[in-house]
BAROSE-5950 format. One record per residue (C-alpha): x, y, z. Coordinates in steps of 0.25 Angstrom, whole numbers, padded with zeros to 4 digits, always signed. Layout:
<sites>
XYZ;...
</sites>
This chain:
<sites>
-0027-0121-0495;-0035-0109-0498;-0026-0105-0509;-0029-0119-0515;-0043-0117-0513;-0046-0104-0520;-0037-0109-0531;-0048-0123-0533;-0060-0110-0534;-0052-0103-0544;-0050-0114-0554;-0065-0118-0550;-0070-0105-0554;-0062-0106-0567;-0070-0119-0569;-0082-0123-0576;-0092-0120-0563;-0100-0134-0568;-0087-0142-0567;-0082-0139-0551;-0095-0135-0545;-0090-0149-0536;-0075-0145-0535;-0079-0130-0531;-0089-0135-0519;-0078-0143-0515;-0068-0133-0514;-0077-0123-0508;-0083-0133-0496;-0067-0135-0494;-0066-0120-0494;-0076-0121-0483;-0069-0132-0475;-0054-0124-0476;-0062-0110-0471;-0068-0119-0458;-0053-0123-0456;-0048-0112-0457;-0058-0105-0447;-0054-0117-0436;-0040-0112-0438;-0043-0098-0434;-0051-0102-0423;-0040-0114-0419;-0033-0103-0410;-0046-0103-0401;-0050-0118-0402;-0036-0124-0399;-0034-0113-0387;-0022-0104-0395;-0019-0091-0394;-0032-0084-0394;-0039-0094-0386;-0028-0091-0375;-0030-0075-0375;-0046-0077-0375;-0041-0085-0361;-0032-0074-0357;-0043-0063-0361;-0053-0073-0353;-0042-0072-0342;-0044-0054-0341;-0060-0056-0342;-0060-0066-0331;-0053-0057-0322;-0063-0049-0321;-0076-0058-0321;-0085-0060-0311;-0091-0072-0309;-0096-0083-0299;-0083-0084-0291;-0081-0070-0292;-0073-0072-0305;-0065-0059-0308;-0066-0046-0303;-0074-0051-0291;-0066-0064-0287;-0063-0052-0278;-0076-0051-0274;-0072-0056-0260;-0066-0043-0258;-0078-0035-0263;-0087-0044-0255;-0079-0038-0242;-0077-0024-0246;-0092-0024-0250;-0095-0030-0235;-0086-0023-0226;-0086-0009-0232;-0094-0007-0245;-0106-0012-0242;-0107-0012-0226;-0121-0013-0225;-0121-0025-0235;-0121-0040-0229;-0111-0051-0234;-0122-0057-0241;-0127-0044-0248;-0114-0041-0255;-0110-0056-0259;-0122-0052-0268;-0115-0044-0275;-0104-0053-0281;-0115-0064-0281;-0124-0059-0290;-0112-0053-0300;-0110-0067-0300;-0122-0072-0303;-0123-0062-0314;-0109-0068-0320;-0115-0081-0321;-0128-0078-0327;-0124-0067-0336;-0115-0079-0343;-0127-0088-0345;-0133-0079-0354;-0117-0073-0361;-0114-0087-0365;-0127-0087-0375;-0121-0074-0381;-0108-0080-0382;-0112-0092-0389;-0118-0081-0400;-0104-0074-0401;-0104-0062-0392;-0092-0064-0385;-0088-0050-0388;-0100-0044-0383;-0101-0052-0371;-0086-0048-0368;-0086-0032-0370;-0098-0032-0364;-0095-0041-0351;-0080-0033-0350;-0087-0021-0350;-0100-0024-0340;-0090-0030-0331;-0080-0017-0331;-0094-0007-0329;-0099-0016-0316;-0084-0016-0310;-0083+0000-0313;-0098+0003-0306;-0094-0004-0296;-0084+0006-0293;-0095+0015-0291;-0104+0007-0282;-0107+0011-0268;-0118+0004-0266;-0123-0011-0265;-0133-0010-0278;-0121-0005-0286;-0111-0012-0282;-0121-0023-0286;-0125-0017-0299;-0111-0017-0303;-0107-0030-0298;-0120-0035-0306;-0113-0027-0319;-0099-0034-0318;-0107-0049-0317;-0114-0045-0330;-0102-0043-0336;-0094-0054-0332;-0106-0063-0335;-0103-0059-0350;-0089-0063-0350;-0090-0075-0342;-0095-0088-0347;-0093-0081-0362;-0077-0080-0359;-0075-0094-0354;-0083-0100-0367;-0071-0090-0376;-0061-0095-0368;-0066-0110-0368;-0069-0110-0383;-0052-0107-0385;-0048-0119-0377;-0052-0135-0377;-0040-0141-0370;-0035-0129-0363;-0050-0125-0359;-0048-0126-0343;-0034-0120-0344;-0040-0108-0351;-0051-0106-0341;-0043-0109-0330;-0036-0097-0334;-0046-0087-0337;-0052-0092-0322;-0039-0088-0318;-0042-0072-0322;-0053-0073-0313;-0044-0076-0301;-0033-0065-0305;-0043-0054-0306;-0049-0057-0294;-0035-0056-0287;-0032-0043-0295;-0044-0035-0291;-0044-0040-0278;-0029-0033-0276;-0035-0020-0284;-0047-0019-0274;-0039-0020-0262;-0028-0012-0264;-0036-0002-0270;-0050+0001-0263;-0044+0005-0249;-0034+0016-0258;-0044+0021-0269;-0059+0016-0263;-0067+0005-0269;-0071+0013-0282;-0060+0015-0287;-0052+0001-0284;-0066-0005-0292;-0062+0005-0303;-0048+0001-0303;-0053-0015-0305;-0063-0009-0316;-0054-0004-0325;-0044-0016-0324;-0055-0025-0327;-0058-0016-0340;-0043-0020-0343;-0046-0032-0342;-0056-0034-0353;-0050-0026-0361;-0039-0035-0363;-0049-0048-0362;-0057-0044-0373;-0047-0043-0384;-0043-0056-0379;-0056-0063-0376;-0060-0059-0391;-0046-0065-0396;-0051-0075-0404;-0061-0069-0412;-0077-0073-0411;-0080-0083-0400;-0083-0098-0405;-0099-0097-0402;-0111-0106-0407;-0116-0091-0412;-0129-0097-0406;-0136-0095-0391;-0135-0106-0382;-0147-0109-0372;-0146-0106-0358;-0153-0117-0353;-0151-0131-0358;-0160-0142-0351;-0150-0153-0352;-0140-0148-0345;-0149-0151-0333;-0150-0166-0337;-0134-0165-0337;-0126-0171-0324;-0114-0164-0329;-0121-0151-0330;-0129-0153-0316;-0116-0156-0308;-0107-0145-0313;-0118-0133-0312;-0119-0139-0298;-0104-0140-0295;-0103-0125-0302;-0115-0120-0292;-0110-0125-0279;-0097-0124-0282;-0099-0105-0286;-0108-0107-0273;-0097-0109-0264;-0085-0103-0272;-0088-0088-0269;-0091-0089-0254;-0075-0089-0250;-0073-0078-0262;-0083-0070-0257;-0078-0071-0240;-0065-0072-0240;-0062-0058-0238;-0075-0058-0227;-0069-0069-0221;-0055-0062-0219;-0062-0050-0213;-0073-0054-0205;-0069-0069-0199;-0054-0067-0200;-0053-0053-0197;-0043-0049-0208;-0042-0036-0215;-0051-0035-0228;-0039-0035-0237;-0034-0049-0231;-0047-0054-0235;-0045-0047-0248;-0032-0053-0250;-0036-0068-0246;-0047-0065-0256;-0035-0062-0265;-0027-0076-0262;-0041-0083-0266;-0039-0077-0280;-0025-0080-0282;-0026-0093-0279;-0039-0094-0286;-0031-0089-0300;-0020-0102-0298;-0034-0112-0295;-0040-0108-0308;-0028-0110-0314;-0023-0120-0308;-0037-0129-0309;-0038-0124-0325;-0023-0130-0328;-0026-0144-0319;-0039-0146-0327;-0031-0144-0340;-0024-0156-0335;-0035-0165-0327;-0047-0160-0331;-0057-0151-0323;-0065-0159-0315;-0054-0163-0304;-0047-0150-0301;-0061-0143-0301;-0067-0153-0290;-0054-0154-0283;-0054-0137-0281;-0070-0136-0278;-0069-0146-0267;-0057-0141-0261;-0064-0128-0262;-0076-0132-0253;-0064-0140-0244;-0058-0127-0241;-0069-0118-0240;-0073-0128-0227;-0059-0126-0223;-0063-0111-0223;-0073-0114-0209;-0059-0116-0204;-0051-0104-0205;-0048-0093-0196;-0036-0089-0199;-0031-0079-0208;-0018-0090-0213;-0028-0100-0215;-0036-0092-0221;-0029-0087-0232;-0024-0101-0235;-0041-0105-0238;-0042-0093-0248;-0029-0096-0256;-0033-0113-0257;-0048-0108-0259;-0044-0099-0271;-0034-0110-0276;-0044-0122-0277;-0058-0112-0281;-0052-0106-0293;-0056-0121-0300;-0071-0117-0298;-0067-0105-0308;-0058-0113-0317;-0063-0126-0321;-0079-0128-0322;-0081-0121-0336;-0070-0128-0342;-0079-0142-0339;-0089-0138-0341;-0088-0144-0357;-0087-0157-0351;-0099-0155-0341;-0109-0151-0355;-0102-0157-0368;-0113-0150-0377;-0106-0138-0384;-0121-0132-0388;-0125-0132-0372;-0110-0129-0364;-0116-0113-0364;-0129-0118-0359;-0125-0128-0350;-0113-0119-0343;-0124-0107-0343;-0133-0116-0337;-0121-0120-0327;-0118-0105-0323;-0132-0101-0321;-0133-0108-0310;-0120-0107-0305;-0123-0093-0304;-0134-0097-0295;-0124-0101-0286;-0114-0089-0288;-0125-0078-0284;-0128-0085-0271;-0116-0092-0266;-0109-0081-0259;-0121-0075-0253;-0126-0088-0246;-0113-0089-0240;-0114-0074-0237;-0126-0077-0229;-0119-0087-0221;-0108-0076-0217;-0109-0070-0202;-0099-0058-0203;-0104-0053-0189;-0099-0067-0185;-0088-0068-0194;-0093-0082-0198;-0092-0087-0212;-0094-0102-0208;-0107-0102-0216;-0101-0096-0230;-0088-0104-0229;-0097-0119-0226;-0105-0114-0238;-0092-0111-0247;-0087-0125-0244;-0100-0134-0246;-0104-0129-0258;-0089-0131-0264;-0089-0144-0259;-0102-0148-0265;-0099-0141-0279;-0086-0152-0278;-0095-0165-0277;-0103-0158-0290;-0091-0156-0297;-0088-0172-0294;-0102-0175-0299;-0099-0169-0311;-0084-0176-0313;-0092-0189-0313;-0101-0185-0321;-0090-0180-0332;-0081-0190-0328;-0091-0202-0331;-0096-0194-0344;-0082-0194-0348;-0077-0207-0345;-0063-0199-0339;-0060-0192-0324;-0053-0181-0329;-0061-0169-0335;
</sites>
């Protein structure tokens, strides 16, 4: 067809110019209609979810690994054990409260970092935004191996959550741009990295810091997360220049207040991140202090949490594919709340290592599904950034508080968690009923149950 085309100029140029003037524009705006055709097919491998799209998932896959985020995505899912080692040995002098500071206010810095990376995204900086989130990340992880006290360990801490902020939200918009019918299989799957290294660098730190001491165990994580990137950003970056508006969105948009949709996610979202961390944070604590168990059994529950977690994610990203998000995701976040009640009842070692494996099974949903309905919750293409920025501001609200008023109602010199784990449970339960207000809502808007 291109052939054919320059052939129709060539004759046209031997022409009397007078004569085709008419025939020549012709060609030429069909010129312009076979390059725009010619553009979608290059970019078709990332619209309809082909090759490319599927590595920016697996690359999406290695970065998760090592983010940080509300749920202590990542690197920290482990926290839990660094909350313990922190408590018991590294910090001595610190209280419960004090040191869930620590991951509380990484977290927060995830979630606000993203609400100002997704404006640089939406003006094409997804290269910058990843080198240097990798590369932030890596530092805080690599100081923090030379940490011996609490401010450095917070100051490092505080450097990882910048980083991981930059690669968040920009990540899961790359991912999410490659795939329309496959959107909550894809995300399901890179959520699911987030549980894998939380088990990977849970292992590393327990078999290593008793051997080779805490800085060097932290040294040996460093530099596999290093790894990591390096083979997420060639992947990440597969698909050429990132779809964007080339323009920066708003970070507040008034309507969205006005919005029912909007209202009852970002309430479910809060509520929901509110009670999530407490049993990631205390499971370990619990093991040790109420049910007298070593620190590495606590360690290794923590442990059965994520693996369980990684077959949730997955498992609640491949039933949406089929039935839509709504059902699975209020079905695990109620179940959630159920068994963190269930936990006021546990005193048992047996017992308790069933709570942490059905726990880490039915949460990982939470991880999995809100971002991918969140399209149906703000139809508006030129406000999604907004609105979802919007959204994760004040979810991150809930993030850096959660853990540390549940810390607040620990006793360890009593060895009674009933507050923490009451606190865990409502909240969940309450973010369940919001996230049923908002199926109505979506379901009515829709005129369909399944969404």
């Amino acid at each position: 067809m291109v052939e054919s085309l320059d052939e129709k100029r060539s004759t046209l140029d031997d022409a009397s110019p007078t004569a085709n003037d008419s025939s020549l524009n012709e060609d030429e705006a069909n010129g312009e209609k076979l390059q725009k055709h010619t553009s979608g097919a290059a970019q078709n491998d990332i619209v309809q979810g082909g090759t490319k799209a599927w590595l920016q998932v697996l690359g999406g896959f290695f970065a998760f690994i090592n983010i940080w985020h509300d749920p202590l995505w990542g690197f920290p899912l482990c926290y839990g054990v660094f909350q313990n080692f922190y408590t018991v040995d590294y910090l001595r002098d610190k209280s419960e409260s004090s040191v869930a500071w620590v991951g509380t206010v990484q977290n927060f810095l995830v979630s606000m970092v993203s609400v100002l990376s997704g404006p640089i995204y939406d003006l094409g900086y997804y290269r910058t935004l990843v080198l240097s989130g990798s590369f932030l990340s890596t530092l805080g992880i690599m100081m923090l191996s030379l940490s011996t006290q609490y401010y450095q360990l917070f100051l490092s801490h505080i450097c990882n959550g910048v980083g991981s902020g930059l690669l968040y939200v920009p990540t899961l918009a790359l991912v999410a741009q490659g795939h329309t019918k496959t959107r909550s299989l894809a995300m399901g799957i890179v959520a699911g990295g987030i549980a894998l290294g939380g088990i990977i660098y849970t292992i590393i730190f327990l078999k290593l810091q008793p051997s080779i001491g805490f800085p060097w165990a932290i040294r040996t994580i460093g530099f596999l997360v290093m790894g990591l990137y390096l083979a997420a950003i060639p992947l990440l970056l597969a698909g050429g220049k990132a779809k964007v508006s080339g323009k920066a969105r708003r970070l507040f948009d008034l309507s969205a207040l006005r919005t029912p949709a909007w209202l009852a996610y970002t309430a479910a979202q809060s509520m929901s991140f509110w009670g999530y961390l407490v049993p990631m944070f205390y499971i370990p604590t619990f093991a040790t202090v109420v049910l007298h168990q070593p620190a590495s059994t606590g360690a290794w529950l923590l442990v059965a949490v994520q693996g369980a977690s990684l077959f949730g994610r997955l498992g609640a990203g491949l039933t949406a594919h089929y039935v839509g998000v709504m059902a699975p995701l209020v079905t695990c976040i109620f179940i959630s709340g159920v068994l963190s009640l269930a936990w006021l009842g546990i005193h048992d070692l047996g017992g308790y290592a069933v709570y942490c494996t059905l726990y880490g099974l039915f949460s990982g949903a939470l991880i999995a599904l809100p971002p991918s309905i969140f399209p149906s919750v703000c139809e508006r293409t030129e406000v999604q950034g907004t609105w979802m920025g919007m959204a994760w501001a004040t979810t991150s609200l809930a993030s850096l508080t959660g853990a540390p008023i549940a810390g607040s109602l620990v006793n360890l010199d009593a060895a009674d968690m009933t507050g923490a784990q009451i606190w865990a449970g409502v909240v969940l339960l309450v973010a369940s009923g919001f996230l049923c207000l908002l199926w109505t809502i979506l379901a009515r808007k829709k005129k369909k149950v399944w969404i």
